[in-house]
Steps between C-alpha positions, in 0.01 A plus 500: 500500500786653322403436145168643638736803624666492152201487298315831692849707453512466135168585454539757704787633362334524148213661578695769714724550169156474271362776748804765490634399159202541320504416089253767370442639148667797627819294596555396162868605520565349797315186495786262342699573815211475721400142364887397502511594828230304596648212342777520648305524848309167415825316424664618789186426738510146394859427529650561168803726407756690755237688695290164534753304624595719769176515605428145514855514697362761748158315560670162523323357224635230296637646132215498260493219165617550185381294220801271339602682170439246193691497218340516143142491405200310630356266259 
């Protein structure tokens, strides 16, 4: 039920930000912020950085997975 919960609130989320912060041609200027902010938004909706941690915090949700860093190159 609450990954259900989880699941309907990000997409929520994005499509309220989609539907106010609109990237048009006019918004040319504008639309790096727009998109970073919408980034950020994602990140932060699924558990990652600052804001997503707290959030997790506040819903009770366990912190979200990182992948393990590897060093060097794949072969």
């Amino acid at each position: 039920m609450l990954a259900a919960w989880k699941t309907l609130l990000h997409r929520l989320s994005l499509a309220l930000f989609d539907e106010l912060a609109p990237i048009t041609p006019d918004s040319f200027a504008t639309a790096p912020r727009i998109s970073s902010a919408r980034r950020r938004l994602h990140f932060s909706l699924i558990g990652f950085g600052k804001d997503g941690g707290a959030l997790f915090v506040l819903l009770g949700l366990p912190p979200a997975e990182t992948r393990a860093k590897t060093k060097g190159k794949a072969a």
